[in-house]
C-alpha positions as CSV (number, residue, x, y, z in Angstrom):
1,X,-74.9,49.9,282.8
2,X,-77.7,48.1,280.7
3,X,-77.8,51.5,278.1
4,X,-74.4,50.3,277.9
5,X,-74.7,47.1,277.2
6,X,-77.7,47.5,275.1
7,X,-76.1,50.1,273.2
8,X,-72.5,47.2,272.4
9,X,-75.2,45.2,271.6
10,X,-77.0,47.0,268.8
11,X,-73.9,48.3,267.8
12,X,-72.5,47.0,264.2
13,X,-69.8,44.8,264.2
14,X,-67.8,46.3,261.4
15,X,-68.0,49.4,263.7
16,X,-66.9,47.2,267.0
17,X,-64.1,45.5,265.5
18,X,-62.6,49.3,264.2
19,X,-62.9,50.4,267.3
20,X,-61.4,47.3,268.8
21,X,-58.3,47.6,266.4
22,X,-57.8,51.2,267.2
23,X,-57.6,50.5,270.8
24,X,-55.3,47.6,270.6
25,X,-52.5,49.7,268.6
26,X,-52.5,52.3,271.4
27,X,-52.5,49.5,273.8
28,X,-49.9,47.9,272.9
29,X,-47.9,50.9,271.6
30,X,-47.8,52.3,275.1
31,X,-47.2,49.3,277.3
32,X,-45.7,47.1,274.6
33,X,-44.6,43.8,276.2
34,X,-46.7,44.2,278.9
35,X,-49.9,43.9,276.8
36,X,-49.6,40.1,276.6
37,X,-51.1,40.2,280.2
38,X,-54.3,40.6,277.7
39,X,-53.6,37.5,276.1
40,X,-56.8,35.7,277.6
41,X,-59.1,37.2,276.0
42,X,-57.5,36.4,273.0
43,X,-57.4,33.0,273.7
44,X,-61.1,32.8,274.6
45,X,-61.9,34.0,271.2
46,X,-59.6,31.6,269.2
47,X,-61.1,28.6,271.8
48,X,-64.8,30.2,270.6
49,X,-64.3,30.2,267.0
50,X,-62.4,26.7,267.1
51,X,-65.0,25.1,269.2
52,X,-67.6,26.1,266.5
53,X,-65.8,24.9,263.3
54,X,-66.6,21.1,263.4
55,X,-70.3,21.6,263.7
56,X,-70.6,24.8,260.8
57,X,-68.6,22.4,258.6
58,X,-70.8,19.3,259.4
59,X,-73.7,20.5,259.7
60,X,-73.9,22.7,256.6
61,X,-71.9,20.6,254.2
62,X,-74.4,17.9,255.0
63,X,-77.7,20.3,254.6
64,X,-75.9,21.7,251.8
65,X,-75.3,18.6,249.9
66,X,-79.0,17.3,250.9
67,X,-80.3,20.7,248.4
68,X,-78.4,19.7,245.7
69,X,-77.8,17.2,242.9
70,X,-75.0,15.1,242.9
71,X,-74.2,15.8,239.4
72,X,-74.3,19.9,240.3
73,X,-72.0,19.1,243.3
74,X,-69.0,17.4,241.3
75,X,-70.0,20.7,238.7
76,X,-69.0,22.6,241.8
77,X,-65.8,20.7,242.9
78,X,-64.3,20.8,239.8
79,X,-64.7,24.8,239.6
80,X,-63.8,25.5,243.3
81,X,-60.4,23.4,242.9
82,X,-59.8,25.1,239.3
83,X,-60.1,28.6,240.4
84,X,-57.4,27.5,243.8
85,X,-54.9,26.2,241.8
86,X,-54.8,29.3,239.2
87,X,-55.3,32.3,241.8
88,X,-52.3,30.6,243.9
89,X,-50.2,30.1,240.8
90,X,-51.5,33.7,239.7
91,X,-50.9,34.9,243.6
92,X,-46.9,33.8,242.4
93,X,-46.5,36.2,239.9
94,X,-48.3,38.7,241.2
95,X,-45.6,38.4,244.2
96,X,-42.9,38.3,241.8
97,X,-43.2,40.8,239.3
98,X,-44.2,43.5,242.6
99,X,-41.3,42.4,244.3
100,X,-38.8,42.5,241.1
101,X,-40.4,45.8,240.3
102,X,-39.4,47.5,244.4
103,X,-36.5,45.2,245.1
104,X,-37.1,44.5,248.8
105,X,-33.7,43.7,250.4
106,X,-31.0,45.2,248.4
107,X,-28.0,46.7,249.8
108,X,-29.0,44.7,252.9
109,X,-26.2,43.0,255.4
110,X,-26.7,39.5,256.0
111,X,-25.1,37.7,258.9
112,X,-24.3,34.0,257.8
113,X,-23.9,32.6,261.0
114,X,-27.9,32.6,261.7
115,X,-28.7,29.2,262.0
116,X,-32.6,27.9,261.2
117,X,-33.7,24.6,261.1
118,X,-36.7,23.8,258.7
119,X,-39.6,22.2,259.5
120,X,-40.2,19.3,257.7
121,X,-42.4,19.4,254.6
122,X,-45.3,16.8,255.0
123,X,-45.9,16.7,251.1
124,X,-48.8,16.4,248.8
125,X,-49.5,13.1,249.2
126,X,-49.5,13.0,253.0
127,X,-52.1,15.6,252.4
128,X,-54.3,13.7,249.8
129,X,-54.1,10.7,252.5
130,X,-55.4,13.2,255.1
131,X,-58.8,13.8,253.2
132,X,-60.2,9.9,254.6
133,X,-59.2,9.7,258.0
134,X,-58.1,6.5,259.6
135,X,-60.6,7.8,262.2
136,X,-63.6,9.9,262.9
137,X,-62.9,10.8,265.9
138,X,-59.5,11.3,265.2
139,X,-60.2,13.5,262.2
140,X,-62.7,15.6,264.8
141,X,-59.8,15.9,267.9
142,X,-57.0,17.1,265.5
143,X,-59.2,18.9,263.3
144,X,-58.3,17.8,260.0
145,X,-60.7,19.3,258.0
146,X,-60.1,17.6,254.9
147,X,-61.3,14.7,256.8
148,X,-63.9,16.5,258.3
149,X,-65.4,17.6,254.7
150,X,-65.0,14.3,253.8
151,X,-67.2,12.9,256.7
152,X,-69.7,15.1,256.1
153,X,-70.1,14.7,252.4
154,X,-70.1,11.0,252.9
155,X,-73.0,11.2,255.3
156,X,-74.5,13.7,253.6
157,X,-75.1,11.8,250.3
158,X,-76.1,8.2,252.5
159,X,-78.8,10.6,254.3
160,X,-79.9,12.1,250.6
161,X,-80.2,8.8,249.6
162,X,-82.2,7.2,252.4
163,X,-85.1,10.3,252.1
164,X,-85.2,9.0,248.3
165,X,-85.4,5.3,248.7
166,X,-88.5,3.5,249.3
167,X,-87.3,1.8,252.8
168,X,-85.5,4.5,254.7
169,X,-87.2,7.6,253.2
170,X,-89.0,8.7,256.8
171,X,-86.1,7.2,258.7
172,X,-84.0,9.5,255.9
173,X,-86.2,12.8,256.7
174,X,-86.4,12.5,260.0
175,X,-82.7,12.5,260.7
176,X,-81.9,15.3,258.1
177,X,-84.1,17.3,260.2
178,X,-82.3,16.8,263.0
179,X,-79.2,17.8,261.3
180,X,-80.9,20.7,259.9
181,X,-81.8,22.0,263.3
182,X,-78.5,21.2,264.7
183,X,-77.5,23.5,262.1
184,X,-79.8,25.7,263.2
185,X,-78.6,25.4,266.8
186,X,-75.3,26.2,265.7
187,X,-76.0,29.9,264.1
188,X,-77.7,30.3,267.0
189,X,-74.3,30.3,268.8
190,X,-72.9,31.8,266.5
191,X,-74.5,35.4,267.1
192,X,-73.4,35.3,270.3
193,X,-70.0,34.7,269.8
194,X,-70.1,37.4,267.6
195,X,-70.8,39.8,270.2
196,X,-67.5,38.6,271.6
197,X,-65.0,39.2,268.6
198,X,-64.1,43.0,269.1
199,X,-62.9,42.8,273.0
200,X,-60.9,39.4,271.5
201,X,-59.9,41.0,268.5
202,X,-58.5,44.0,270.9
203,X,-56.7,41.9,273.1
204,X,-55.1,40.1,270.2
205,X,-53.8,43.1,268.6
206,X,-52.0,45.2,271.7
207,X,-50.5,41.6,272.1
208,X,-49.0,41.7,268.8
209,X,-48.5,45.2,268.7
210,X,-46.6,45.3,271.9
211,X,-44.4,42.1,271.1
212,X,-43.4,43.2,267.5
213,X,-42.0,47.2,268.6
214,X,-41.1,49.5,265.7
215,X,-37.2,48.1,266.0
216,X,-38.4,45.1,263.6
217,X,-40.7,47.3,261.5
218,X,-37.8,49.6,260.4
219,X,-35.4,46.9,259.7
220,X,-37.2,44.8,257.2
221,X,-39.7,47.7,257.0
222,X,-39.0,47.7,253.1
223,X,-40.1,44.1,252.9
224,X,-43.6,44.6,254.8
225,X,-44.1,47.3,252.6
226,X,-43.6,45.3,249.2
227,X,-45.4,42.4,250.3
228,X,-48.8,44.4,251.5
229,X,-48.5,46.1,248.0
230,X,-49.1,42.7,246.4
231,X,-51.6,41.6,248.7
232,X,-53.5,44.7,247.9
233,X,-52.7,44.4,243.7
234,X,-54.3,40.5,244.2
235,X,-57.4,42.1,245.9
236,X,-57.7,44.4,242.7
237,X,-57.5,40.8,240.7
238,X,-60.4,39.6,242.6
239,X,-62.1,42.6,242.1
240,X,-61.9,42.6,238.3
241,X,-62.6,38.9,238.6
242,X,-66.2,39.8,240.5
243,X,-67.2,42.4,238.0
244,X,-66.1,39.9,235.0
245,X,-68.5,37.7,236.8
246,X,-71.1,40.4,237.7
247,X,-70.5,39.9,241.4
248,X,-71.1,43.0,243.2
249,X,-67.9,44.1,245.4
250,X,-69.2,46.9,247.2
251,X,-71.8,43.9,248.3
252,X,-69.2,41.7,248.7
253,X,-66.3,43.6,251.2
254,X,-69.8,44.9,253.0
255,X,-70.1,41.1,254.4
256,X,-66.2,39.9,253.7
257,X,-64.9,42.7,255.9
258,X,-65.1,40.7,259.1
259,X,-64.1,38.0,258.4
260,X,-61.0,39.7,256.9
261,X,-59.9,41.5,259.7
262,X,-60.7,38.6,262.0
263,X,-58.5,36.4,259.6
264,X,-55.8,39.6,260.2
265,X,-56.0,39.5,263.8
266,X,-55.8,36.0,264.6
267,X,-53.3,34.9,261.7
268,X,-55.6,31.7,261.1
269,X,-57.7,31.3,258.2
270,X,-59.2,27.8,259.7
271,X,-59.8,30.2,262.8
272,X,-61.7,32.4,261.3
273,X,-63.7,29.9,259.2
274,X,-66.6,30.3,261.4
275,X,-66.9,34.3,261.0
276,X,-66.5,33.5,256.9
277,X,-69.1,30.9,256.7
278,X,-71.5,33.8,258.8
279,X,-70.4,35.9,255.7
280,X,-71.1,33.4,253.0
281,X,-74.7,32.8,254.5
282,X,-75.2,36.9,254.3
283,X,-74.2,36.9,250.5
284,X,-77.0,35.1,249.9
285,X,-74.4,32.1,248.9
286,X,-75.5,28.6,248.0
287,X,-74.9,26.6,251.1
288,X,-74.4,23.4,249.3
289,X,-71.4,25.7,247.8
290,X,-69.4,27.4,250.5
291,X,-70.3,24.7,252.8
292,X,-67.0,23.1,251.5
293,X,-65.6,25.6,250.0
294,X,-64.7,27.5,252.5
295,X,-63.6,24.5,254.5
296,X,-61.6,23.2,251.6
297,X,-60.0,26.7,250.8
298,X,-59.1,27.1,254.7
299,X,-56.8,24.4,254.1
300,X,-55.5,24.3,250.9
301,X,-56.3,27.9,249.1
302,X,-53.7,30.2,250.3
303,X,-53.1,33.3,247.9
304,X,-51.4,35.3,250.7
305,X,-49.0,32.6,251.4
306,X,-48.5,31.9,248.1
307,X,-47.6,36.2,247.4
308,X,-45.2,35.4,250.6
309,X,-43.3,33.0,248.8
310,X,-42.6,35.0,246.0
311,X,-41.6,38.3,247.8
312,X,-39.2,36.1,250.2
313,X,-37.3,34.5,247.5
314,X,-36.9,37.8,245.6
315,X,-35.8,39.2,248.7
316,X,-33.7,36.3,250.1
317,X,-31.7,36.3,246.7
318,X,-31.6,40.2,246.8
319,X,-29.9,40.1,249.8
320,X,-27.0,37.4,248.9
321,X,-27.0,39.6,245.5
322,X,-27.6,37.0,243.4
323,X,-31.3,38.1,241.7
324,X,-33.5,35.6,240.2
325,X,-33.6,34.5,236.9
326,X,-36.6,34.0,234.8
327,X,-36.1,30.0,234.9
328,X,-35.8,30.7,238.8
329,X,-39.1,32.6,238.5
330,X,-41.0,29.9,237.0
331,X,-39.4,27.4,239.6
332,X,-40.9,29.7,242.2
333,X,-44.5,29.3,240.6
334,X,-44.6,26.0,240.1
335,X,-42.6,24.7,243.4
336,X,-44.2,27.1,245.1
337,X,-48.2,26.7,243.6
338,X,-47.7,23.0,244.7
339,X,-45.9,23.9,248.3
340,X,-49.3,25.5,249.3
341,X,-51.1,22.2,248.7
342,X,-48.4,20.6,250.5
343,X,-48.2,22.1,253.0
344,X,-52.1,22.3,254.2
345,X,-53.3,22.4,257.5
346,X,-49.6,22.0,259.3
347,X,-48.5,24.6,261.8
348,X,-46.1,27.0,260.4
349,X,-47.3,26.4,257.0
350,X,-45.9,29.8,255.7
351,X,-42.6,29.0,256.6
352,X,-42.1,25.6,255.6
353,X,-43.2,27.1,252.1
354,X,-40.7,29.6,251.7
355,X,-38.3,27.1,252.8
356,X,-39.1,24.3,250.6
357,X,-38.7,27.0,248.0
358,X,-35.9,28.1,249.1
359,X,-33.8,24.6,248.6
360,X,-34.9,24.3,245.1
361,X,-33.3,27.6,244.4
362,X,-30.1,27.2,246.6
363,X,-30.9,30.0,248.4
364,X,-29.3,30.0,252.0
365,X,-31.8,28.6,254.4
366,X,-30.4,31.3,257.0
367,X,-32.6,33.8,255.4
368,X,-35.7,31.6,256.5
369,X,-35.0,32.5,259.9
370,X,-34.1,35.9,259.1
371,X,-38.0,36.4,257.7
372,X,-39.3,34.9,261.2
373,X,-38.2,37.9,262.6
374,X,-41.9,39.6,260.7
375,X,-43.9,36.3,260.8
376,X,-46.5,38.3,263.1
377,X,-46.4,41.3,260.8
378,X,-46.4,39.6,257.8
379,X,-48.5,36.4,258.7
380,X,-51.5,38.9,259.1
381,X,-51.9,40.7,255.6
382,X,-51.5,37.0,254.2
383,X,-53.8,35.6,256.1
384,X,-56.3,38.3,255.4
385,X,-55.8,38.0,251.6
386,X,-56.7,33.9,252.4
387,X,-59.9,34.5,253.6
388,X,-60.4,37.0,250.9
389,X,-59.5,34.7,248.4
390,X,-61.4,31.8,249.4
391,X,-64.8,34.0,249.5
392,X,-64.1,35.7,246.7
393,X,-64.3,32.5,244.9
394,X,-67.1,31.3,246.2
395,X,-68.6,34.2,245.5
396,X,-67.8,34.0,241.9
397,X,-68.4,30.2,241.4
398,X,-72.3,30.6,242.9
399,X,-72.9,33.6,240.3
400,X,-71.6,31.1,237.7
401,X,-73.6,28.6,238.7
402,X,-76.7,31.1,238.8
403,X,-75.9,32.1,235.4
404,X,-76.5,28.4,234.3
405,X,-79.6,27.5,235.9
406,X,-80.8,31.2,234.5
407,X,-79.7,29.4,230.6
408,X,-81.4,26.4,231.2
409,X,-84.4,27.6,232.7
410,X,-84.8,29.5,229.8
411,X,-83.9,26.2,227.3
């Protein structure tokens, strides 16, 4: 039994988590429905990796921002929130031109009588409020993690400044120590939750698997396909954007991997931040970098989603025949670019998108509900291409900012 164990154990994960995914299809293809008696396990790893994210984002945005300047940090900001709102906007049309190009949903029968009712929108400024919370401990217990990036900058810059001032600087060292080896503590955890991902993972997907059955596959099947043929064409963008930036992708999927198929798996991309900020430390990332980031693009940088939109209003107006125009195209990229940031951090994010969308075009909000039918299905490529998204950014924007340190070191 301990060859066993010792042999899981020194195991890679990449290798794990395949196996883990392998299993879970046939799991859940033979017993289908009654796979959710695995659910559990699944649930202990979504507790695991949620009970980790406060103190990864705390404790590394506020070590992160103690290694840099100030002036370097706003540098940063600027680029991380630039490069979010183009690849979503460029995420659109990507989503749009694939989508016009196969179609998805013509010829198809639609039943009018469907009734959906819409979540409500929250809208961009509820969001922007949401980045200083009311309350700390608020912020912490409903995970708001704008606010939680926002704590930990603030307190991150008063503990920089106490180690440079003249009165606080020992008080100032000693408690960024303290942080630093909470920080410390934290990755420490983090190994061994890493152990636990594949028999999570596993449970996870015969869940899914065995819930979904091939009845829903073959009827919107023409849909899944389109939309996982953009989500692949935006991880070629991102690959040309790497090699425009000299960022190595065979270097890059070798750590992003995980995290990408524990972003598919468990459909949430704040859920996952733990496994992605594991990656970002691997890369060899700057820390003061990804430390928000990764935070910030878990919450408001969602390509996939964004790819979603586009296919489901191509689709949606396939299906009532009534194809989009090209002012309806550029409706979609701009309602929809600014949907994403709208919609951040709210349960059911993808679908109050599509549906905010959706009533700027007139398209009938009975197709919303239609679309539900492949949340599951769907919900996991997107989520993927999230993850992929927000580390491939990161990824570029440190090799930028390496570039310029390398040009004024040599001034």
């Amino acid at each position: 039994m301990k060859a066993i164990w010792r042999g899981y154990i020194n195991a890679s994960l990449i290798l794990k988590i395949t196996i883990a995914l392998v299993l879970g299809i046939i799991v859940g293809s033979i017993f289908g429905q009654q796979a959710a008696v695995l659910s559990p396990l699944g649930d202990i790893l979504i507790h695991l990796l949620k009970f980790l994210i406060i103190p990864l984002i705390l404790f590394t945005l506020i070590v992160g921002v103690n290694q840099t300047k100030a002036g370097n940090l706003g540098r940063m900001g600027g680029k991380v929130f630039l490069y979010y709102v183009l690849t979503s906007a460029l995420a659109i049309v990507v989503g749009i031109i694939v989508a016009s190009i196969f179609d998805p949903g013509s010829g198809m029968n639609f039943d009018t009588n469907n009734e959906f009712e819409v979540p409500k929108n929250p809208g961009v400024m509820s969001v922007l409020l949401n980045i200083i919370p009311e309350n700390i401990v608020t912020a912490f217990s409903e995970l708001n993690l704008l606010g939680i990036i926002f704590t930990a900058i603030v307190f991150g810059v008063a503990i920089s400044y106490m180690r440079t001032s003249k009165e606080h600087a020992d008080l100032g060292e000693h408690l960024y120590k303290v942080v630093e080896a909470l920080n410390e503590a934290t990755l420490t955890i983090m190994k061994v939750v890493l152990q636990y991902i594949p028999i999570g993972i596993f449970a996870i997907i015969a869940k899914t698997v065995g819930n979904q059955g091939m009845d829903t596959l073959l009827s919107l099947g023409n849909m899944i396909i389109v939309l996982y043929v953009a989500l692949i064409v935006q991880v070629g963008i991102y690959i040309i954007f790497m090699l425009l930036s000299k960022v190595r992708p065979g270097k890059f999927f070798a750590q992003a991997r995980t995290p990408m198929i524990t972003a598919f798996v468990t459909q949430s991309s704040s859920g996952t931040l733990p496994i992605t900020l594991d990656a970002a430390k691997n890369l060899g990332l700057s820390r003061s970098l990804y430390g928000f980031s990764l935070p910030l693009g878990a919450t408001i940088n969602m390509d996939g989603a964004a790819i979603r939109i586009a296919v489901s209003a191509v689709f949606a107006a396939n299906i009532v025949g009534d194809p989009l125009s090209f002012t309806d195209m550029l409706v979609v990229v701009l309602v929809g670019t600014l949907a994403s940031i709208g919609t951040a951090g709210v349960p059911g994010a993808g679908i109050i998108m599509i549906a905010t969308v959706f009533a700027q075009l007139g398209l009938p909000m009975e197709t919303v509900g239609l679309l539900t039918a492949i949340d599951a299905i769907v919900g996991m490529g997107c989520t993927a291409l999230n993850v992929t998204g927000d580390l491939a950014g990161t990824a570029i924007i440190d090799q930028t900012e390496h570039q310029k340190q390398d040009e004024q070191t040599s001034i």
